[in-house]
C-alpha positions in Angstrom: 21.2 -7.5 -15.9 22.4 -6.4 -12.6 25.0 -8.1 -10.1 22.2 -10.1 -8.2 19.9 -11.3 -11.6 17.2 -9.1 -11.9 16.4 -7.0 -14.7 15.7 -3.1 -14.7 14.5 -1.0 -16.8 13.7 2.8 -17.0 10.3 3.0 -19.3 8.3 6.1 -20.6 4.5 6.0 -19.8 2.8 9.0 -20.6 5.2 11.0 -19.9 6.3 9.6 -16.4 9.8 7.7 -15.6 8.5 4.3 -15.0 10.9 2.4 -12.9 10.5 -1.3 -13.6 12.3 -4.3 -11.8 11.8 -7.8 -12.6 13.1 -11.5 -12.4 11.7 -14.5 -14.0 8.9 -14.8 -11.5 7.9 -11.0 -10.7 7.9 -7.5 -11.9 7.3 -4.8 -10.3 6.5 -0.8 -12.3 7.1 2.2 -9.6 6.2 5.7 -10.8 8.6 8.3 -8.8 7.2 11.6 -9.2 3.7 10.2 -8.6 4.1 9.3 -5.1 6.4 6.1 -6.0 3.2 4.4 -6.5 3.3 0.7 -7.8 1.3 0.9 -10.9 1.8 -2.8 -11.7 2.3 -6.1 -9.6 2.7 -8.9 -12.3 3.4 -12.6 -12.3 5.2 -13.7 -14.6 4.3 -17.3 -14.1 0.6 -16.6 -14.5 0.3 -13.4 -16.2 -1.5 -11.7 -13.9 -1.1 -8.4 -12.9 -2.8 -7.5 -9.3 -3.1 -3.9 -10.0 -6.3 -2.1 -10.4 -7.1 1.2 -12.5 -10.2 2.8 -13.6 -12.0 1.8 -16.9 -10.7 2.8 -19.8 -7.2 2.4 -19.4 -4.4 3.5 -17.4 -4.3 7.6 -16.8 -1.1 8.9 -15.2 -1.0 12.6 -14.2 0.0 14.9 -11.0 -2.0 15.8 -8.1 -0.9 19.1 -6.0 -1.1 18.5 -2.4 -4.3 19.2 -0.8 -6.1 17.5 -3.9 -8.9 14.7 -2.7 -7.7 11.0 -4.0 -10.9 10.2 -5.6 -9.5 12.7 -8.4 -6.1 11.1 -8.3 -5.2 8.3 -11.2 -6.6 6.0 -9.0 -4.1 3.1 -9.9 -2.4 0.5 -8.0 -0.5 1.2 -4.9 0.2 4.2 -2.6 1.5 4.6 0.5 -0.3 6.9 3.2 1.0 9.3 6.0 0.5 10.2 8.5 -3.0 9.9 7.8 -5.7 8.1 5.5 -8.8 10.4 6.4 -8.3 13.9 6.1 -8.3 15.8 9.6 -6.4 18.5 11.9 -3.8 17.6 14.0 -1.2 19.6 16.0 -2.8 22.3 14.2 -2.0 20.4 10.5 -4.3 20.5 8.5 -3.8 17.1 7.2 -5.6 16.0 3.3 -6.9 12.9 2.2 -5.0 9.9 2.2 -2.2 11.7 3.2 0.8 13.2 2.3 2.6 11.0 0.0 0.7 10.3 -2.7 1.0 13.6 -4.2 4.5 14.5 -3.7 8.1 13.6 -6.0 9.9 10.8 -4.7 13.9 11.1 -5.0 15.4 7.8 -6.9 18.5 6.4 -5.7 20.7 5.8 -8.2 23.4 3.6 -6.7 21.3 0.9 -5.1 19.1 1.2 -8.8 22.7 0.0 -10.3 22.5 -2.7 -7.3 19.3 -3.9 -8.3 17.4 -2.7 -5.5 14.8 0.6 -5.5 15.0 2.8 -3.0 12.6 5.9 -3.3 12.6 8.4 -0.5 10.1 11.9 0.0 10.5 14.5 2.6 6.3 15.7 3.7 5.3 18.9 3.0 3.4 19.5 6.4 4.6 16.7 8.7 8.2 17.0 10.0 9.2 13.2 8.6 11.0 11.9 5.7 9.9 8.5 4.7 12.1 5.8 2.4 10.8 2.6 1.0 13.2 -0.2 -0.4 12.1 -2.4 -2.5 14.0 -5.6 -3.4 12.8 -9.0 -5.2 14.1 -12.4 -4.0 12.7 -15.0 -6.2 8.4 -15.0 -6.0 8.4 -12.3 -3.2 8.9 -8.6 -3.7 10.4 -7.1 0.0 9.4 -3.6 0.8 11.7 -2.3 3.5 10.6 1.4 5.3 12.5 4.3 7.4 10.5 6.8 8.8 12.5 9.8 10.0 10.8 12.4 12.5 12.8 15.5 11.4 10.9 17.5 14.8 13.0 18.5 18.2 9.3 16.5 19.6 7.6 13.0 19.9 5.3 12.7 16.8 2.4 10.3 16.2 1.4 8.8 12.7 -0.9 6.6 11.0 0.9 4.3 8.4 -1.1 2.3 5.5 0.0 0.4 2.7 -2.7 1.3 0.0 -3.0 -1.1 -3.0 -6.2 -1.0 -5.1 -6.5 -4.1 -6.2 -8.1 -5.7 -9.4 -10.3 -9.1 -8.7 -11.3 -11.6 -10.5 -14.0 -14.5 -10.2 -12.9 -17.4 -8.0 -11.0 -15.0 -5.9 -11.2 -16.2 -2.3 -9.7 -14.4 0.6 -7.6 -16.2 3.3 -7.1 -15.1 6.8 -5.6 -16.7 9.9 -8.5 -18.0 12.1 -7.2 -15.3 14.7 -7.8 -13.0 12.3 -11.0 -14.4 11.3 -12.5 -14.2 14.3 -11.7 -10.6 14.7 -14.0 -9.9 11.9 -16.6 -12.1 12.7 -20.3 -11.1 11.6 -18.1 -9.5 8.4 -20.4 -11.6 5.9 -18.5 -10.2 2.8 -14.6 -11.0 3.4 -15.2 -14.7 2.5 -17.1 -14.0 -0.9 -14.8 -10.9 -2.0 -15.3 -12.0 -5.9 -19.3 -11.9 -5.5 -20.6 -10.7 -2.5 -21.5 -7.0 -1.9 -21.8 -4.9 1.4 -24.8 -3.6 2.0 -23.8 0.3 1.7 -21.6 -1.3 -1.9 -18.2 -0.5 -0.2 -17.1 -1.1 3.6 -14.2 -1.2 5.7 -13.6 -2.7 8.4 -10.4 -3.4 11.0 -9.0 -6.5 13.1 -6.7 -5.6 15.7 -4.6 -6.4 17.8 -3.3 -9.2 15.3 -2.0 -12.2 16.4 -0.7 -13.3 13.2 0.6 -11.4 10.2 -0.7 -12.5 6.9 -3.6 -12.5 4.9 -3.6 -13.6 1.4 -6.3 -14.1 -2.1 -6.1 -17.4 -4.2 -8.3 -18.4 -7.0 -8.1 -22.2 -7.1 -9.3 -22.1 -10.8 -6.4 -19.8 -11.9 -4.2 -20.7 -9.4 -3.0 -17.3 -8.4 -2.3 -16.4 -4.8 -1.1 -12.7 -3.6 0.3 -13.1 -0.1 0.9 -10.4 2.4 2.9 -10.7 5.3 4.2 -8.5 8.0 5.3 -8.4 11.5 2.2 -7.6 13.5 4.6 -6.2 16.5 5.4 -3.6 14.0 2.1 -2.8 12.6 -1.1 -4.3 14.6 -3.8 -3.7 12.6 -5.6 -5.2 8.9 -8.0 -3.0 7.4 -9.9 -4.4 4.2 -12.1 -2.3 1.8 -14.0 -3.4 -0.6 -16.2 -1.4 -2.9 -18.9 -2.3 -5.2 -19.9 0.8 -6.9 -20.1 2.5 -3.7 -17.8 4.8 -3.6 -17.5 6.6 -6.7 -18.7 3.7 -8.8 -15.2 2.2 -8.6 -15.2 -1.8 -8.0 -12.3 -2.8 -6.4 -10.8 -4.4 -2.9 -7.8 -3.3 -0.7 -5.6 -4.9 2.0 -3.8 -2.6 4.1 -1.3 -3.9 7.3 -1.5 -0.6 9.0 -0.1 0.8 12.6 -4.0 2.3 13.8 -7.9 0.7 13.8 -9.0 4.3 12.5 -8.2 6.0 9.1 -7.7 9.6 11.0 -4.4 10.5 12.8 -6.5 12.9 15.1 -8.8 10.1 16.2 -6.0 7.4 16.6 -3.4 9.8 18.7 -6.2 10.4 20.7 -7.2 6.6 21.6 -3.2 5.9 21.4 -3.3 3.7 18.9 -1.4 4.9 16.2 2.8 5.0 15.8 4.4 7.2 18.0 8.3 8.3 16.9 10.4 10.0 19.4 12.4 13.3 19.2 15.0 13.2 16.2 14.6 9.3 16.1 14.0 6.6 13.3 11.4 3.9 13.0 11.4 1.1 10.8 9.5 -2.0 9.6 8.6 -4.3 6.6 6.2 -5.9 4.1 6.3 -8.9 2.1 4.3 -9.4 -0.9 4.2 -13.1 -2.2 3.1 -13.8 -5.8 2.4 -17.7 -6.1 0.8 -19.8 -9.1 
């Protein structure tokens, strides 16, 4: 045990340094050198672990950059930047989903000792470096981000949290009636368990949010996943939800995001998108509440 109660722990999986914090109510599994993706989100109060992977079981391996992320291990959580769509931009040729995903993340060791985990990755085409923070404090996991622009120029960037996400019958989505009715005529977003787009996967934006949160619960199981955010820092909630459409994969995705468009080209364009200035230093935060 560390200084402030919760338990770490440094697991092999396949191969890969799992990085694995956890208290009574949550834990938390973070793969490094894939991205620093969250591979598992589990309650410990209910057992259930809000991570989705492809059938058949859980598949780590490495992606080089430039790789599309439908051939990626398609598991649990990923962060993407500057982009989600692939496109050109400042004549980048940016891939899909972006540039972390596919790149090493550095580990910090002293705040590890501390209880906290702090990953950070420099991108291979975009002049940023990006660190994520993750702490726990009782049922909520804290995920605290610095985005350095390393240019001698103003950059823009897309920002999206990216968690594939595993659901179960029952599950009902919650939304702030703000929210709500930016979505209206969205048939699908009430049903998420049962109901299927007419294409079998869809996404769709709200913005400009008035309200940061959106959250699942399934009465019968009692689980809830909440998310919650400043919308002053990032406007925007996209939800996907695919049902064999894309790729045959079934799963659903909330992602608090700075832009109402997946491609950095599209959203510097209409100005909606984050904008960073010369040399400077942005950051925000996300908080994920597990409840039973």
């Amino acid at each position: 045990m560390n200084v402030i109660g919760n338990s770490l722990e440094i697991r092999q999986e396949q191969g890969f340094d799992v990085y694995v914090l956890g208290n009574q109510a949550v834990e938390v599994s973070v793969v490094p050198k894939l991205g620093a993706k969250i591979i598992s989100l589990k309650s410990l109060l209910t057992g259930r672990d809000w991570m989705w992977h492809p059938p058949g079981g859980l598949n780590l391996f490495c992606n080089r950059p430039g790789d599309d992320f439908s051939r990626s291990p398609l598991v649990g959580m990923d962060e993407c930047l500057p982009t989600i769509a692939p496109c050109s931009w400042q004549r980048r040729n940016l891939s899909d989903h972006g540039e972390l995903w596919n790149t090493p993340w550095e580990v910090d060791s002293k705040a590890w000792e501390n209880g906290i985990l702090k990953t950070r990755a420099r991108l291979n085409i975009s002049p940023f470096e990006f660190e994520r923070t993750v702490e726990l404090f009782g049922n909520e996991v804290l995920m605290s981000y610095e985005l350095t622009n390393l240019a001698a120029t103003e950059e823009n960037f897309v920002w999206a949290i990216h968690p594939l996400l595993r659901l179960q019958a029952g599950d009902q989505l919650e939304l702030p009636a703000s929210t709500r009715a930016l979505l209206n005529g969205e048939g699908w977003i009430d049903g998420i368990d049962s109901v299927i787009p007419e294409t079998n996967c869809a996404k769709v934006f709200a913005t400009p949010l008035s309200d940061g949160w959106v959250a699942i619960h399934n009465q019968d199981t009692g689980d809830r996943l909440e998310f919650k955010w400043d919308p002053a820092e990032n406007n925007t909630l996209g939800l996907w939800l695919t049902r064999g459409g894309w790729h045959g994969h079934h799963h659903f995705a909330i992602e608090p995001m700075n832009s109402s468009t997946d491609s950095l080209a599209s959203a510097a364009e209409r100005k909606h998108c984050g904008v960073i200035a010369a040399s400077g230093i942005v950051n925000w935060q996300l908080c994920l509440r597990l409840g039973s």
